[in-house]
C-alpha positions in Angstrom: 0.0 0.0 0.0 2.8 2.3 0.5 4.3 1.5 -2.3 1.6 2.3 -4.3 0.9 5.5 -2.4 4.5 7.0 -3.5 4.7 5.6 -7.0 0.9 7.9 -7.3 2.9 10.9 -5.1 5.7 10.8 -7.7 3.7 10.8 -10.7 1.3 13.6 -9.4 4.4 15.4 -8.4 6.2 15.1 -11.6 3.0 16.1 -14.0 2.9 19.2 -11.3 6.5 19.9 -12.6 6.7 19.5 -15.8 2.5 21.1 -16.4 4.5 24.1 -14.7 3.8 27.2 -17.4 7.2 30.1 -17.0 6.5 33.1 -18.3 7.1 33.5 -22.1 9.5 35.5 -23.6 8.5 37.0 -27.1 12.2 38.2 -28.1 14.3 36.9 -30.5 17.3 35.3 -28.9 19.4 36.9 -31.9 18.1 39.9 -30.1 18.7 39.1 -26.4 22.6 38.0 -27.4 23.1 41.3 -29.1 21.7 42.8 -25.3 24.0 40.9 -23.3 26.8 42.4 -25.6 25.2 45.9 -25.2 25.4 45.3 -20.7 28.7 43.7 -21.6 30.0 46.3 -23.5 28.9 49.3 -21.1 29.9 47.1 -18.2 26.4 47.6 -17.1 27.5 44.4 -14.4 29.8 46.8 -12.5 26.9 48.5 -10.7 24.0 46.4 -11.3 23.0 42.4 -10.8 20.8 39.7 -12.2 19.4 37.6 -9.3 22.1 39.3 -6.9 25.3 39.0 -8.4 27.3 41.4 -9.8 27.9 45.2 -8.5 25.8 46.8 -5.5 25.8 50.4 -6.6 22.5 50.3 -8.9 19.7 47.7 -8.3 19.0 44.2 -9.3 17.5 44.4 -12.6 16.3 40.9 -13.0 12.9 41.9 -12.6 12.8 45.5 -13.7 10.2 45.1 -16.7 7.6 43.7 -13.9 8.7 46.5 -11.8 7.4 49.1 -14.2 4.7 46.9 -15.7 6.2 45.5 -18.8 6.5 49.1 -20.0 10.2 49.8 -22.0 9.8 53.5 -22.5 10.2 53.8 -18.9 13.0 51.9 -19.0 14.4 53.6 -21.7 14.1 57.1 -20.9 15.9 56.2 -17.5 19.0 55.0 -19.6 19.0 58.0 -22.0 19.1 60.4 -19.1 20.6 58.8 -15.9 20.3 60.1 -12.3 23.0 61.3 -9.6 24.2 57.9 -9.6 23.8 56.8 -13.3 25.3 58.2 -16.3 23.2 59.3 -19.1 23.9 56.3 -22.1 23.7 57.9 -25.2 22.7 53.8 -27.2 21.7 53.8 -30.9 18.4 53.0 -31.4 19.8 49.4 -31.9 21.4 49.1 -28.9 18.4 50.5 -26.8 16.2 47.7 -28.9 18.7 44.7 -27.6 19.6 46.3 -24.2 16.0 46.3 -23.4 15.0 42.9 -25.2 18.0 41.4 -23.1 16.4 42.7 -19.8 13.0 41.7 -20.7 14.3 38.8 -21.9 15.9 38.1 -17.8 12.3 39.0 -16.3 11.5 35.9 -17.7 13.9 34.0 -16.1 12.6 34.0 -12.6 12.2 36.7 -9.6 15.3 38.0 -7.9 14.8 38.6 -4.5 15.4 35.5 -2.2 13.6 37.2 1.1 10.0 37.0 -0.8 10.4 33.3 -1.7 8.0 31.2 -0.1 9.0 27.6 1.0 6.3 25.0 0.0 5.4 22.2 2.1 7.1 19.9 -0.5 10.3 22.2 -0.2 10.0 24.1 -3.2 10.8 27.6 -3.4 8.2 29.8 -5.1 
């Protein structure tokens, strides 16, 4: 009876996993490498992180299209004209395109900040 009552946990448990729908990403992945060389190429990593690594003077931006609700020319205009901590990036238009397809691209990939996970009961983070 045990036996059977695992093998039916582990196949429920399973389908849960793999029935598990991530959030899509419509970019091109042409587009997203040509981003990463953008951040690359600015050395955008110095100040900022994705999921908490990298430099601590800017925020995380793993989740910065959420944080302004999927809206780029937000995003954008903050690039173009900086703050007292950023510098103003003057991109081409192509560069801004890739830049911000790489960083919706990473909002995608999961949520940054660890201390608003949520430990399951089967021990899954969420």
């Amino acid at each position: 009876m045990v036996f059977y009552c695992l093998c039916a946990g582990f196949i429920l448990y399973t389908y849960k996993l793999w029935t598990h729908e991530e959030k899509p990403s419509f970019v091109s992945p042409q587009l997203i490498a040509d981003g990463k060389l953008v951040w690359q190429k600015h050395n955008c990593q110095s100040c900022h992180q994705f999921y908490g690594l990298g430099g601590y003077l800017g925020p995380d931006l793993t989740n910065e299209f959420e944080r302004w609700d999927n809206n780029a020319q937000v995003i954008e205009a903050f690039i173009r004209s900086g703050n007292n901590r950023m510098p103003s990036y003057n991109l081409t238009q192509d560069e801004m395109k890739a830049l911000l397809g790489f960083l919706e691209a990473m909002n995608t990939t999961g949520n940054a900040d660890p201390r608003h996970f949520a430990i399951r009961k089967d021990g899954m983070i969420e």
